[in-house]
mmCIF file of the C-alpha atoms, coordinates in Angstrom:
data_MODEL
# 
_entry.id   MODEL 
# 
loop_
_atom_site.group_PDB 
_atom_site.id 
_atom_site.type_symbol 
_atom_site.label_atom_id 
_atom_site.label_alt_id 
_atom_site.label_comp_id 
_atom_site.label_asym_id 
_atom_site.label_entity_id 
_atom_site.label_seq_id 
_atom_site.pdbx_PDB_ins_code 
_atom_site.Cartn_x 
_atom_site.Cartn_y 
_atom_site.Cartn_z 
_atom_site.occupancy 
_atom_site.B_iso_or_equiv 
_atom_site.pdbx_formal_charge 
_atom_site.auth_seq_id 
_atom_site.auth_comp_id 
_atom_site.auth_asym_id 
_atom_site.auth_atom_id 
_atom_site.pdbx_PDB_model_num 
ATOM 1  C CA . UNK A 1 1  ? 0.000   0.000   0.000   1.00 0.00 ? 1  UNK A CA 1 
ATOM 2  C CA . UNK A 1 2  ? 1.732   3.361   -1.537  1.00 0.00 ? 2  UNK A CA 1 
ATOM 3  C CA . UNK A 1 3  ? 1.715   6.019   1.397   1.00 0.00 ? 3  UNK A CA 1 
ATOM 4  C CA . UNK A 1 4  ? -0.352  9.288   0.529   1.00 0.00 ? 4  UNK A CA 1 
ATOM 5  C CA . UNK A 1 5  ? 1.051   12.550  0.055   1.00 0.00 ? 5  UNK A CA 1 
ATOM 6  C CA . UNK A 1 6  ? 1.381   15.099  1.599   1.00 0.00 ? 6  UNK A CA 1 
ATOM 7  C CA . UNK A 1 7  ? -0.077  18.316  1.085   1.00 0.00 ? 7  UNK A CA 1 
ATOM 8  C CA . UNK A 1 8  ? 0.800   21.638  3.733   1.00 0.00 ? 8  UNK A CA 1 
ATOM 9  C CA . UNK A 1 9  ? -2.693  23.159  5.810   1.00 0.00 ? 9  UNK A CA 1 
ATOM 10 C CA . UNK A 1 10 ? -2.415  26.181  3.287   1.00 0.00 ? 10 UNK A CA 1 
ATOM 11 C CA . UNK A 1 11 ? -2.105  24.227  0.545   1.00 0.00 ? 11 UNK A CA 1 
ATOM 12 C CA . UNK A 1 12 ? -5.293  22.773  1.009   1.00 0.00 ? 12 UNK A CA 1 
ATOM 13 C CA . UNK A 1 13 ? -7.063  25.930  1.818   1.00 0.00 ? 13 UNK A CA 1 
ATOM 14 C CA . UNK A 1 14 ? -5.391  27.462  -1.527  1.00 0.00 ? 14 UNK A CA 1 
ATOM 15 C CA . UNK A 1 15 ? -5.969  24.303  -3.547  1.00 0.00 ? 15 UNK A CA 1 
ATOM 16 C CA . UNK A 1 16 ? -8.932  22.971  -2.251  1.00 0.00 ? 16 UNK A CA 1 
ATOM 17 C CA . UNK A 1 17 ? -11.338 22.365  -5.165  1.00 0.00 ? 17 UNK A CA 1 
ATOM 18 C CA . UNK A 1 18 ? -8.099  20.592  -6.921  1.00 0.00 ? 18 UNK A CA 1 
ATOM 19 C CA . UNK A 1 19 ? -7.778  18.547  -3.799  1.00 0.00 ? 19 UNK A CA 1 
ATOM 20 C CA . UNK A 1 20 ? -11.259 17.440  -3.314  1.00 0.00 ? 20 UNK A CA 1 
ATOM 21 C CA . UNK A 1 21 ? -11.650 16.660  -7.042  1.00 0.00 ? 21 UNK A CA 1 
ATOM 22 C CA . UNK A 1 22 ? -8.500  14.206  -6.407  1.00 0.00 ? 22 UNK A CA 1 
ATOM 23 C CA . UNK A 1 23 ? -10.003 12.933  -3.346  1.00 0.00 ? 23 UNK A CA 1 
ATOM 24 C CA . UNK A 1 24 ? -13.212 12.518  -5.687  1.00 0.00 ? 24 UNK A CA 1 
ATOM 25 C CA . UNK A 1 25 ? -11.440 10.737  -7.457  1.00 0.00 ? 25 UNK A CA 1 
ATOM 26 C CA . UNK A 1 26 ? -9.766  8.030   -4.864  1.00 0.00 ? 26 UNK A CA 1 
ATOM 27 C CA . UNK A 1 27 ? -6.691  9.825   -3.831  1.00 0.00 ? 27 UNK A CA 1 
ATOM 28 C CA . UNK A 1 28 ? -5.815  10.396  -0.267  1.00 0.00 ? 28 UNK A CA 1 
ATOM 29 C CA . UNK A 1 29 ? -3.795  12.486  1.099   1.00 0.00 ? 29 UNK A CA 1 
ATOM 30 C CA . UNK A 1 30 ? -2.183  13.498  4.734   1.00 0.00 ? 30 UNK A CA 1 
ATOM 31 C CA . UNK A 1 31 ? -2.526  16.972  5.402   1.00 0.00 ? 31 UNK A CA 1 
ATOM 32 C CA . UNK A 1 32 ? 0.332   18.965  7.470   1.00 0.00 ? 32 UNK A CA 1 
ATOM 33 C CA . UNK A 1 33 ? 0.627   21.765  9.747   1.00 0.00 ? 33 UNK A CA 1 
ATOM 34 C CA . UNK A 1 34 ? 4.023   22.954  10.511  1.00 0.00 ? 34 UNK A CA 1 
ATOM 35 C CA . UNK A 1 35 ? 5.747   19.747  8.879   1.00 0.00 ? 35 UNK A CA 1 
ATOM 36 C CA . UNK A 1 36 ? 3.908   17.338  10.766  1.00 0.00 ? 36 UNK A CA 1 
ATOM 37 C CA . UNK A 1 37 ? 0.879   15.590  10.025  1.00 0.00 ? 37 UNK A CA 1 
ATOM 38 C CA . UNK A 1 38 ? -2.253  16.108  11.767  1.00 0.00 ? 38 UNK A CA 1 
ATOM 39 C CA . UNK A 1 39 ? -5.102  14.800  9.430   1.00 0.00 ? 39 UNK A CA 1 
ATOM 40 C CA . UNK A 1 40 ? -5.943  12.736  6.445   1.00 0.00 ? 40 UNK A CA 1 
ATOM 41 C CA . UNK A 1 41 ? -7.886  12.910  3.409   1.00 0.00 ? 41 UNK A CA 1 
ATOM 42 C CA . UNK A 1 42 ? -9.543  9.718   2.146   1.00 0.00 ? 42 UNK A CA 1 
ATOM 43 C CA . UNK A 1 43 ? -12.487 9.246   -0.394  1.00 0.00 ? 43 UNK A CA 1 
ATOM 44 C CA . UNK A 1 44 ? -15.355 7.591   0.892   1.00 0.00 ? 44 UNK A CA 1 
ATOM 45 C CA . UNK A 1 45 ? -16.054 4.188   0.451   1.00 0.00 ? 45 UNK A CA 1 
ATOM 46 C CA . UNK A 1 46 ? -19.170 3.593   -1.980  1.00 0.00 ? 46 UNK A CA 1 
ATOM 47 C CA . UNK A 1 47 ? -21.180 0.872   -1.963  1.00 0.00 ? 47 UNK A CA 1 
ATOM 48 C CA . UNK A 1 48 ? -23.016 -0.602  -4.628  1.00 0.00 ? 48 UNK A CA 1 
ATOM 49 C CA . UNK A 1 49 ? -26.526 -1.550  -4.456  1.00 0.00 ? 49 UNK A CA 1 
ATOM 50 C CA . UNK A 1 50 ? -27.316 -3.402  -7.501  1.00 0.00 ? 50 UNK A CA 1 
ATOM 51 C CA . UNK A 1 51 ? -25.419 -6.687  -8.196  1.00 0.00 ? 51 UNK A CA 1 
ATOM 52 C CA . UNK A 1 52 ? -26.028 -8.173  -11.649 1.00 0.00 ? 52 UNK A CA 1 
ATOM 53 C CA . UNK A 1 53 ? -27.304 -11.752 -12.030 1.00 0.00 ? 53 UNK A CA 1 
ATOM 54 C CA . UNK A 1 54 ? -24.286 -12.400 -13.934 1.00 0.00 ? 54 UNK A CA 1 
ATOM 55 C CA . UNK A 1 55 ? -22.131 -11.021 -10.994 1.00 0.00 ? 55 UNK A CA 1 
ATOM 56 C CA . UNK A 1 56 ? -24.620 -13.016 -8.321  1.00 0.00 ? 56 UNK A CA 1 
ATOM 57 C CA . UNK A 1 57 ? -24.377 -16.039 -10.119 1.00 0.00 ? 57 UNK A CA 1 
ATOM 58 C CA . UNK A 1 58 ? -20.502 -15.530 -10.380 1.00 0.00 ? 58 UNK A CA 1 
ATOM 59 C CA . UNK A 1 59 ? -20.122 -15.330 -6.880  1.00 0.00 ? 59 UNK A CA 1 
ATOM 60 C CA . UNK A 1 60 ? -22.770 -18.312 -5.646  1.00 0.00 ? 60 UNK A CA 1 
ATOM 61 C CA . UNK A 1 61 ? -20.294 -20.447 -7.679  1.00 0.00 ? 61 UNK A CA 1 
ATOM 62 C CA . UNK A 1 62 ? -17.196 -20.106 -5.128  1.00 0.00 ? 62 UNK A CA 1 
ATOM 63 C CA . UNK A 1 63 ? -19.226 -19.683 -2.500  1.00 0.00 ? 63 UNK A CA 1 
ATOM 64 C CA . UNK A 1 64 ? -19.156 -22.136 0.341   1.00 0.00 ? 64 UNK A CA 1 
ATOM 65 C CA . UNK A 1 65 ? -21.926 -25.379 0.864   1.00 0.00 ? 65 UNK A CA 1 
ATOM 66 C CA . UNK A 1 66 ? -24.796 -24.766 2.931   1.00 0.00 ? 66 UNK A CA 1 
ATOM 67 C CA . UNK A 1 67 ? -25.735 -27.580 5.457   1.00 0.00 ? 67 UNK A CA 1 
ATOM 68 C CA . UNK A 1 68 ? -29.700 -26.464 6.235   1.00 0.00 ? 68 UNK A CA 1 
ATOM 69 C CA . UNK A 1 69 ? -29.526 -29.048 9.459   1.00 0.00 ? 69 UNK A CA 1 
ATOM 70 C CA . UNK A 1 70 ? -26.314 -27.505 10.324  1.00 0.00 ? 70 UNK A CA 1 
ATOM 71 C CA . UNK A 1 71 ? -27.725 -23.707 9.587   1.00 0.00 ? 71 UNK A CA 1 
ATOM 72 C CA . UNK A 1 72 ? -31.007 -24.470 11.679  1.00 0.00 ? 72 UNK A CA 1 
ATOM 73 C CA . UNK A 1 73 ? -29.261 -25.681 14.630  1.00 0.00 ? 73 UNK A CA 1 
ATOM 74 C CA . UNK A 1 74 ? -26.603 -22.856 14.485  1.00 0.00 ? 74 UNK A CA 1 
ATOM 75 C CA . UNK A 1 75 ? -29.773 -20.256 14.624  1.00 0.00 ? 75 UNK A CA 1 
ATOM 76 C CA . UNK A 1 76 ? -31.728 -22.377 17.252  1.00 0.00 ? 76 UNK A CA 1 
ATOM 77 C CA . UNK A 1 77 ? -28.495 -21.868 19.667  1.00 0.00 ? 77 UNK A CA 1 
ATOM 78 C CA . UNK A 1 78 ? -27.710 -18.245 19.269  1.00 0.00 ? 78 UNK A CA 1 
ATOM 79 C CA . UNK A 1 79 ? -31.918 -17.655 18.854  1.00 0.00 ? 79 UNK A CA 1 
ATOM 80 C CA . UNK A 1 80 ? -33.564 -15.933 22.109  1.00 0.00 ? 80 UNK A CA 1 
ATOM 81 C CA . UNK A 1 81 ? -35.056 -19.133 23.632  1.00 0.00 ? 81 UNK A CA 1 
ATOM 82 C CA . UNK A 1 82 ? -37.478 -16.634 26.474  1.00 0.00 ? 82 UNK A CA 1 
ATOM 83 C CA . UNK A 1 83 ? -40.950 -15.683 25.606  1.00 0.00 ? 83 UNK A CA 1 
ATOM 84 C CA . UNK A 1 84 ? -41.525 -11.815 24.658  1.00 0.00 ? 84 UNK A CA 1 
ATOM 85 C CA . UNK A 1 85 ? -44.298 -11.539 27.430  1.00 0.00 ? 85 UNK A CA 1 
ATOM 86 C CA . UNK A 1 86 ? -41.661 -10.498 30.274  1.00 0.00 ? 86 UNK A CA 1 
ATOM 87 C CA . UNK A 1 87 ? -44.626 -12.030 33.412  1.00 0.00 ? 87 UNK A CA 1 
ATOM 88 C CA . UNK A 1 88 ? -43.827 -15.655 31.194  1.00 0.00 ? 88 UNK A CA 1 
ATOM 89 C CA . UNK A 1 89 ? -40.567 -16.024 32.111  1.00 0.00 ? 89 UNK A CA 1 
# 
């Protein structure tokens, strides 16, 4: 993993529609005051909502077996076993 530059405190306040258009656009950077870093700049994760069926399917293929017995009992342990009615317990 490449380390991200630097850039000085007035450099970003000079520079700061460049910067964010970078940062837009997945760079990061570490900003500085005085020569030493006190911040950093990193783009925001996006996630994506829609998954083709040609991606789904793509992914089900290396995806690991599914036991249902297995899955049942492994939900019937960690599942809240007390009744919601608080006087039933």
């Amino acid at each position: 993993m490449s380390v991200p530059p630097e850039i000085t405190q007035r450099d970003l306040r000079h520079r700061s529609r460049e910067i964010m258009d970078a940062v837009q656009g997945g760079q990061s950077f570490t900003v500085t005051r005085d020569g030493h870093p006190i911040g950093q700049l990193v783009p925001l994760r996006r996630r994506r909502r829609f998954v083709t069926r040609q991606e789904f399917a793509a992914m089900s293929r290396t995806a690991p077996g599914l036991d249902p017995d297995t899955f049942r009992s492994d939900q019937d342990a960690m599942a809240d076993t007390h009744s919601d009615d608080p006087y039933d317990r």
